[in-house]
C-alpha positions as CSV (number, residue, x, y, z in Angstrom):
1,X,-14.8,-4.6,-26.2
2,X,-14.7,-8.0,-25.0
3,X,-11.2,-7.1,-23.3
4,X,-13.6,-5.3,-20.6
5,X,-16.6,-6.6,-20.8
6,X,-15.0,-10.1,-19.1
7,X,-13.7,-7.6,-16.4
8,X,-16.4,-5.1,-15.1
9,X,-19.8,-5.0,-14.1
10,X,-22.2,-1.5,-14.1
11,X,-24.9,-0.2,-12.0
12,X,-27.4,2.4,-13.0
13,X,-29.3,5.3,-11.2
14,X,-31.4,8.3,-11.4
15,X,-30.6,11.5,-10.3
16,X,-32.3,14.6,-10.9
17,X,-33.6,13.4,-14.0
18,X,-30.4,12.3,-15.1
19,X,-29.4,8.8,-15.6
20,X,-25.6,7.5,-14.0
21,X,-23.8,4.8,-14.3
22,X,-20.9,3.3,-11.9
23,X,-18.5,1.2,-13.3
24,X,-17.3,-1.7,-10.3
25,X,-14.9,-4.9,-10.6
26,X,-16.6,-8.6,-11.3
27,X,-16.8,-9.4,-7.8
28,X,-18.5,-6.1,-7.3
29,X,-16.5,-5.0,-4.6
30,X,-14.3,-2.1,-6.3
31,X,-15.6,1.2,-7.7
32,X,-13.3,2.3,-10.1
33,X,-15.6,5.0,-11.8
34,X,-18.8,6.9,-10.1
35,X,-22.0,8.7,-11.2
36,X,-20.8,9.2,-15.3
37,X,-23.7,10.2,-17.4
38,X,-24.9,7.9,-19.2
39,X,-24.2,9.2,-22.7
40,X,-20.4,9.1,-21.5
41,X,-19.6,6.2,-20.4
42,X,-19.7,4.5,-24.0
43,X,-17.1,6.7,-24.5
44,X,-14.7,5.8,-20.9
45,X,-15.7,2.1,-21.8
46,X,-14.2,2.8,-25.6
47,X,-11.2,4.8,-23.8
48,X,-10.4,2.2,-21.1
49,X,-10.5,-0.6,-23.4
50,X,-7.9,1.4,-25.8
51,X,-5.3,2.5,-23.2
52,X,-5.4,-1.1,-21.7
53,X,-4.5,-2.7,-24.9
54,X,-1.9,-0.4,-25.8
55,X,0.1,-1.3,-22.1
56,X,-0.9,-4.8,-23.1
57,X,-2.7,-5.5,-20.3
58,X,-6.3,-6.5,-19.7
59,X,-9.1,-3.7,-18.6
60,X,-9.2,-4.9,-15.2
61,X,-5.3,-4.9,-14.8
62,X,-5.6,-1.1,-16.4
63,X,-8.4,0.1,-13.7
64,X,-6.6,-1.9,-11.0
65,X,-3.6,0.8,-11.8
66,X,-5.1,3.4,-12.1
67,X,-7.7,3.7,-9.1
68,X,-4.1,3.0,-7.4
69,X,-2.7,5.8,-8.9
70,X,-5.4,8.1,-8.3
71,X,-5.6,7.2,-4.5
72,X,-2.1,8.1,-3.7
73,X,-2.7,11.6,-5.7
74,X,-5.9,12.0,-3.6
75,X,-4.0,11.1,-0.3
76,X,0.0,12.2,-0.8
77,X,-0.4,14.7,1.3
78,X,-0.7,12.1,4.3
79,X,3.1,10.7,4.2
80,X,4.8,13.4,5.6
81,X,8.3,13.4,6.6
82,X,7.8,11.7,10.0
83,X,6.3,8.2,8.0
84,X,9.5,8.4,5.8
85,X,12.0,8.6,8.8
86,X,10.1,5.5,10.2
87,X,9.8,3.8,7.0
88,X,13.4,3.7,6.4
89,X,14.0,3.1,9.8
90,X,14.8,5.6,12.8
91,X,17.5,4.6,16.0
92,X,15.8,6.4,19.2
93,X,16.5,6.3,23.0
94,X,14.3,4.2,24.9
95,X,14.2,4.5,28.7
96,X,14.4,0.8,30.3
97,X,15.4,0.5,33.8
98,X,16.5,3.5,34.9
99,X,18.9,3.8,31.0
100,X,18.2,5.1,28.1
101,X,18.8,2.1,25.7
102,X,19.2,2.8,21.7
103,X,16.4,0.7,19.8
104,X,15.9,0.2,16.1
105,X,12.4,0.8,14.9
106,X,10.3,1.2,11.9
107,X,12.7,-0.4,8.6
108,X,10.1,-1.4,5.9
109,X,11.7,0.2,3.1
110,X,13.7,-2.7,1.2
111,X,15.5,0.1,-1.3
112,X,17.7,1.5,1.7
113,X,19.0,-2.2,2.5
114,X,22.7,-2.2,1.7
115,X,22.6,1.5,2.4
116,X,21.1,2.6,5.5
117,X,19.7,-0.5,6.7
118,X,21.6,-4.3,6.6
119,X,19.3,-7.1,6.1
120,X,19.9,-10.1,8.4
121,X,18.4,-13.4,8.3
122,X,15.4,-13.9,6.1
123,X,12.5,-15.4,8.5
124,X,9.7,-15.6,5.6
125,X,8.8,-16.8,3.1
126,X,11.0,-19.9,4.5
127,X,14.0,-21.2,3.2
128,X,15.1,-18.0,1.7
129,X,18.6,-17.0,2.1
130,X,19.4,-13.9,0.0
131,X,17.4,-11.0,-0.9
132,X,18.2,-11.5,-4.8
133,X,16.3,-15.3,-4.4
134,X,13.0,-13.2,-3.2
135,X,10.0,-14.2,-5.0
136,X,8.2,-11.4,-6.8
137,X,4.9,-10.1,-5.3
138,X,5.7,-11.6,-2.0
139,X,6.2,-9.6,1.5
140,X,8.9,-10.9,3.4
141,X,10.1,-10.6,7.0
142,X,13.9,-10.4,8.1
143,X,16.3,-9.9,11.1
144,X,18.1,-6.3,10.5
145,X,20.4,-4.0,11.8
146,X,21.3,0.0,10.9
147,X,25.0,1.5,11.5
148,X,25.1,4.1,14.6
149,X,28.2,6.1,15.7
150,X,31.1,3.2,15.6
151,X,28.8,0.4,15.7
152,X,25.4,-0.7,14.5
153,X,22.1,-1.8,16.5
154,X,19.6,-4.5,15.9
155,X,16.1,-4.3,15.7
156,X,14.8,-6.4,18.4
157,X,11.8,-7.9,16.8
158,X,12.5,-8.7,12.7
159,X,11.0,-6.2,10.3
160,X,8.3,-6.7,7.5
161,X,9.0,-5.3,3.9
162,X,6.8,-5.5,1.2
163,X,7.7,-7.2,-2.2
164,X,10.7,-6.6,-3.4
165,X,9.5,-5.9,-7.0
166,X,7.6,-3.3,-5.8
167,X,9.2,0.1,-5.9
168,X,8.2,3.4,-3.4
169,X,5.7,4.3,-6.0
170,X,3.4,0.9,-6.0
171,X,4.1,0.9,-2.3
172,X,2.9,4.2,-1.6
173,X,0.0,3.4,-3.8
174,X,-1.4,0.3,-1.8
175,X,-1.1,2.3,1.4
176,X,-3.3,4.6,-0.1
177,X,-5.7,2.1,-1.2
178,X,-5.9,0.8,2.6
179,X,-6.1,4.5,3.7
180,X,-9.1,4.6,1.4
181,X,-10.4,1.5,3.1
182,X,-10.7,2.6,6.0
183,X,-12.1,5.8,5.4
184,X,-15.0,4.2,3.8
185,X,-15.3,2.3,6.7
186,X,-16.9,5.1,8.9
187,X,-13.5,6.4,10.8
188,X,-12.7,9.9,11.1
189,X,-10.6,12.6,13.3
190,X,-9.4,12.8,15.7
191,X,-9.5,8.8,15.7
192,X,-8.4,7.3,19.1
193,X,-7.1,3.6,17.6
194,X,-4.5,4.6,15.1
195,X,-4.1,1.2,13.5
196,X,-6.3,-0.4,10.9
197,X,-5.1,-3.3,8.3
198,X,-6.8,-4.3,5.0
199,X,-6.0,-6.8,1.8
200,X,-3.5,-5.5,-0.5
201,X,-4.4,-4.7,-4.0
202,X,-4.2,-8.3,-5.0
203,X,-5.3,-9.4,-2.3
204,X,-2.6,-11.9,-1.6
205,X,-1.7,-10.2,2.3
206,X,-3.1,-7.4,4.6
207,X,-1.1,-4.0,5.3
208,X,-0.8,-2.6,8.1
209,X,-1.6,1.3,8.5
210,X,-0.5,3.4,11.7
211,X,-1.4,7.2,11.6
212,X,-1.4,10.0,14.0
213,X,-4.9,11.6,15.5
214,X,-4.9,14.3,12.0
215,X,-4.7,11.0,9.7
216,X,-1.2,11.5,8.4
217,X,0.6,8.1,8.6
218,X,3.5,7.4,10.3
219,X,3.9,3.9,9.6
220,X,2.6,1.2,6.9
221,X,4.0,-3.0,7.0
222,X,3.0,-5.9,5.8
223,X,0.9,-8.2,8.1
224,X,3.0,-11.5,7.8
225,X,2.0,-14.2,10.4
């Protein structure tokens, strides 16, 4: 099983009597599988290394996609409907000097532009002009605008999508995987700062996480300096 054995790492321990093994990325810093008796994880070695060669991708590639997919199982029940009216973007009123003022907020979801949301200028990555010359893999930031009544207003600061390759589904995933994240970093609710940011899944850029003081989310971006 070379495939995975260039790919993983394991640790072993004892536990009442019982000998367990965790299965962790090269670097150490991932656990994709916990506390498997030791007689069975031959087996999820043997299983692993089939179902990765069969997508045609390596075992690490494989784990990588499924600990994503198993986080946003674990946490769906976080995105509730307020995080999608943000995430597609939501016109409010917004009291400034005495008027209420319509503002533009929220817009990270790149599948509504065209649709619900127009995409102005592209700010980054630089020298960009069009959404269809996007690199893969790569967040972006942009000017952008949504229609209301019989005209249209503009977000005042410019929005940050993630890639455009990635559909609602992968995005979804690696707001899970930051959710995780910062669960395993001690927080817990009610939680007074409602913000916390960690590396994507490829580590490549940090997203951004904003949640309410039960820990549903009602925003997730792209960090793009």
């Amino acid at each position: 099983m070379g495939n995975i054995w260039n790919c993983i790492i394991f640790d072993t321990k004892t536990k009442d009597g019982e000998k367990l093994c965790t299965l962790k990325n090269k670097d150490g810093t991932i656990t994709y599988y916990e506390d498997i008796l030791e007689d069975k994880f031959d087996d999820l070695l043997e299983d692993i290394d089939t179902k990765a060669r069969k997508q045609g991708k390596t075992a690490n590639e494989y784990l990588d996609i499924t600990r994503r997919e198993n986080l946003y199982l674990k946490y769906a029940n976080k995105f509730k409907a307020k995080f999608h009216h943000h995430f597609d973007g939501e016109i409010l009123f917004v009291q400034k000097r005495g008027e209420d003022i319509l503002e533009l907020f929220g817009a990270h979801n790149h599948d509504v532009i065209g649709t619900k949301i127009q995409l102005g200028v592209i700010r980054k990555p630089p020298g960009i002009n069009s959404f269809h010359d996007l690199p893969p893999d790569i967040p972006f930031k942009a000017n952008v605008e949504m229609k209301y009544s019989l005209g249209v207003v503009k977000k005042k600061n410019t929005s940050s999508f993630f890639p455009k390759n990635w559909d609602i589904k992968r995005v979804k995933q690696e707001i899970a995987l930051v959710y995780d994240e910062m669960l395993r970093s001690g927080k817990s609710f009610p939680y007074e700062n409602n913000k916390f940011f960690f590396l994507d899944s490829t580590k490549s850029f940090e997203i951004q996480i904003e949640f309410d003081q039960f820990g549903n989310l009602t925003s997730a971006y792209p960090k793009i300096n």
